[in-house]
C-alpha positions in Angstrom: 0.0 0.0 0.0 1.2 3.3 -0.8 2.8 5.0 2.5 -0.1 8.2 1.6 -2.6 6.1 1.6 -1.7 4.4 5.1 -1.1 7.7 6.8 -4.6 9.0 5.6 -6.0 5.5 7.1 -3.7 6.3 10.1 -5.2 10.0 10.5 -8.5 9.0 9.6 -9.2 5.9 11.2 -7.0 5.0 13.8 -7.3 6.3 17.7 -4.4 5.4 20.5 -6.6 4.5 23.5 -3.4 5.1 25.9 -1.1 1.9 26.2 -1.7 -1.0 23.8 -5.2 0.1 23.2 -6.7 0.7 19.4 -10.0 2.0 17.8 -9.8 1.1 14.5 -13.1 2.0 11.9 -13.4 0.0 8.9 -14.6 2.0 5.6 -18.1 0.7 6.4 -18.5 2.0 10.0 -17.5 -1.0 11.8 -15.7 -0.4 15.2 -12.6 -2.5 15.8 -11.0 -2.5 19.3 -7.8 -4.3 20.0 -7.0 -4.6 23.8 -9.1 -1.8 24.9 -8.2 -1.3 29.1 -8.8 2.4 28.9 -12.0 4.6 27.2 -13.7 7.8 27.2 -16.6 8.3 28.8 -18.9 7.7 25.8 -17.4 4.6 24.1 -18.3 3.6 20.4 -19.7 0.3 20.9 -18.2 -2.4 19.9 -18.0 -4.8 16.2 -14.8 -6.4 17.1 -12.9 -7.0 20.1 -9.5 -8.2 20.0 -7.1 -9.5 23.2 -4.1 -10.1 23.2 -3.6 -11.9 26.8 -5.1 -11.4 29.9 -2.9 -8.8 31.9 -5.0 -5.7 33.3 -3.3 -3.3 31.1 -4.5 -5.5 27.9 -7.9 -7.0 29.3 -10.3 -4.5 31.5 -13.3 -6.4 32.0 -15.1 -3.3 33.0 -14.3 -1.7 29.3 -15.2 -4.7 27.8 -18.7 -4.9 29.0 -19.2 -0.9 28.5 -18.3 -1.4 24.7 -20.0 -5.4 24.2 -23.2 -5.7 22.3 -25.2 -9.2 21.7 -23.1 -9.5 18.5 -20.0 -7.9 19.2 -17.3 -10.7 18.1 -14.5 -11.0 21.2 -11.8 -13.2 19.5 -9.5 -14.0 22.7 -6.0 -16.4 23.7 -7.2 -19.6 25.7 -7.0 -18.1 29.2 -9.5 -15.7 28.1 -11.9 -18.5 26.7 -15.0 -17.4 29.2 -15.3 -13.4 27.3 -14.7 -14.8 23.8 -16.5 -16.0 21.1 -13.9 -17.2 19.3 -10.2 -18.5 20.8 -7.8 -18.2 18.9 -3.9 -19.9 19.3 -0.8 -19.1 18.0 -0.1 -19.8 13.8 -4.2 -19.5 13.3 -5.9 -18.0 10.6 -10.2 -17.3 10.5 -12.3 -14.8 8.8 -14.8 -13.2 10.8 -17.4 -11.4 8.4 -15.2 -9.0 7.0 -11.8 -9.2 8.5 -9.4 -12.2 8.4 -7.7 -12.3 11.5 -4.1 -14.3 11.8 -2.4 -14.7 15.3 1.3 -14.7 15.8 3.4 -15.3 19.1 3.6 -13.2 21.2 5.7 -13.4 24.8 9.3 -12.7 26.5 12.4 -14.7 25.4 13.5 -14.9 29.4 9.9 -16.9 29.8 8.7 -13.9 32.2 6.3 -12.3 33.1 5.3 -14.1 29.1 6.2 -17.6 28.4 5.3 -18.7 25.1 3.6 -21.7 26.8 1.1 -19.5 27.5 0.4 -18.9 23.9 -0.6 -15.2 24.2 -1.1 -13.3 20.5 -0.7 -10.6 18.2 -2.9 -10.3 15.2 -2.5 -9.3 11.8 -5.8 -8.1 10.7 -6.8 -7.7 7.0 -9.7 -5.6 5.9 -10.4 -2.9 3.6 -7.6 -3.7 1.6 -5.1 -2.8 4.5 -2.9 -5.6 6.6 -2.4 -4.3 10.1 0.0 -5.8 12.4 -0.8 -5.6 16.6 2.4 -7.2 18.5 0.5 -7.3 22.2 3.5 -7.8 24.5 6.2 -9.2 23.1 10.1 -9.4 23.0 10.7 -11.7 20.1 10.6 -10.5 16.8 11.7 -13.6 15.3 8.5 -14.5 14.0 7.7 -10.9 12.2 10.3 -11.1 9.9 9.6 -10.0 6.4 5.6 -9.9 7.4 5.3 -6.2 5.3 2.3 -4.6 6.9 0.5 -1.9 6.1 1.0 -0.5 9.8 2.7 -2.3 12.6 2.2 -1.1 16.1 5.0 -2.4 18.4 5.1 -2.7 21.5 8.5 -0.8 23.2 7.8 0.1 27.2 11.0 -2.4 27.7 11.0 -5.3 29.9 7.9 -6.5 28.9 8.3 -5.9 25.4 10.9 -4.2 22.8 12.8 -1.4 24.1 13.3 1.4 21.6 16.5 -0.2 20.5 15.4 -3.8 20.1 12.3 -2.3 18.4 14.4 -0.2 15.7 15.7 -3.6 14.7 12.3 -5.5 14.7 10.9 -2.8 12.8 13.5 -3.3 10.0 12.7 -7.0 9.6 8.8 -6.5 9.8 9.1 -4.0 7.0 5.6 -2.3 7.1 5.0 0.6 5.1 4.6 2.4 8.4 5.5 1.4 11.9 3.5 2.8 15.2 5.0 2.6 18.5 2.8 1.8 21.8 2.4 0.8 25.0 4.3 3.3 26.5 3.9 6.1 28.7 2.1 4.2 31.8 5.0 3.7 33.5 7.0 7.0 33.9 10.4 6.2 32.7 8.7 5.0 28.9 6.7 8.4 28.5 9.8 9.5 25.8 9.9 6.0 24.3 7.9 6.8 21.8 9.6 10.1 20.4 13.0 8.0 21.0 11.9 5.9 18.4 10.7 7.6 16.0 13.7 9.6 15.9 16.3 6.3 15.8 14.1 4.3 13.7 15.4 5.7 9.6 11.8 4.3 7.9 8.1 5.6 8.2 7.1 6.4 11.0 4.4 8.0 13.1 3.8 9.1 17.1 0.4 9.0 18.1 -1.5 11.3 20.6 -3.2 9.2 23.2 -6.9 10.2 22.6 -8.2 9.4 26.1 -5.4 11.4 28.0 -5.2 7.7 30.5 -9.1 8.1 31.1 -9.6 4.7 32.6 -13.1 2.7 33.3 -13.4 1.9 36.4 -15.7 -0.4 38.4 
């Protein structure tokens, strides 16, 4: 896809819900969340629901009933089998209605706090045309190489994921057209990560402004 046309989807489409969060609209309305833990007061509802693993800064039960209707699709990792209507594991592929939905791994190559073995995902979602890469929390890029999304959003907080440095190199073997750091900025020390690496990393790029500003549901 031409790198205009994915910034316009970018600008147009795409909202940074604070940490690994995503509202994505497809070109027919549809609302697409991916590990929504924080929303604004007045939440589109839901289409799609996507989670990545179970952690509280991923999975917020509380945001995920505000934003669930009757046929809102929750596609969900094993441990969260009970909110999900479809499970998905690692190296699976589906279509649901209109977006075809692939799951890579996703965990921490010292086995903590993510071992593979729980088998915890990102998701490359296809719709509209556009191939859109979500990395969850991850460390390992091993699996991303030469993927070529339209957009990648990589985790780089550190520890739990990609530091800006690790990430820079990940980012060069995914190859999307553009690359989109998150989950950041909830801890203090990460709240430059993401300017860091958009000023290391030589391909496209793009920092997002957090939309909500850490509004959080609560109970």
């Amino acid at each position: 896809m031409d790198v205009q046309e994915v910034r316009k989807f970018l600008a147009d489409r795409v909202q940074w819900l604070g940490q690994s969060g995503l509202l994505i609209t497809t070109a027919g309305g549809k609302t697409i969340y991916i590990d929504p833990s924080f929303l604004s007061a007045n939440p589109l509802p839901a289409d799609y629901v996507f989670l990545t693993h179970s952690h509280g800064d991923h999975y917020n039960p509380q945001a995920l009933r505000k934003i669930r209707k009757p046929e809102t699709h929750v596609v969900a990792p094993k441990d969260l089998a009970t909110v999900a209507t479809r499970v998905m594991a690692v190296g699976e592929e589906t279509v649901i209605d209109e977006v075809t939905v692939e799951t890579f791994p996703a965990y921490n190559r010292r086995g903590f706090p993510h071992s593979r073995s729980k088998d915890w995902v990102g998701y490359l979602l296809s719709f509209d045309g556009f191939r859109i890469y979500h990395g969850g929390d991850t460390d390992s890029g091993t699996e991303l190489v030469g993927m070529k999304p339209d957009l990648a959003f990589l985790p780089i907080a550190g520890f739990v994921s990609f530091g800006v440095k690790a990430g820079v190199e990940v980012a060069r073997g995914l190859g999307a057209t553009i690359t989109v750091p998150i989950h950041y900025g909830l801890l203090p020390w990460t709240r430059k990560n993401g300017e860091k690496f958009v000023q290391t990393y030589p391909e496209e790029s793009v920092l997002l402004r957090n939309a909500l500003k850490g509004s959080r549901v609560s109970p």
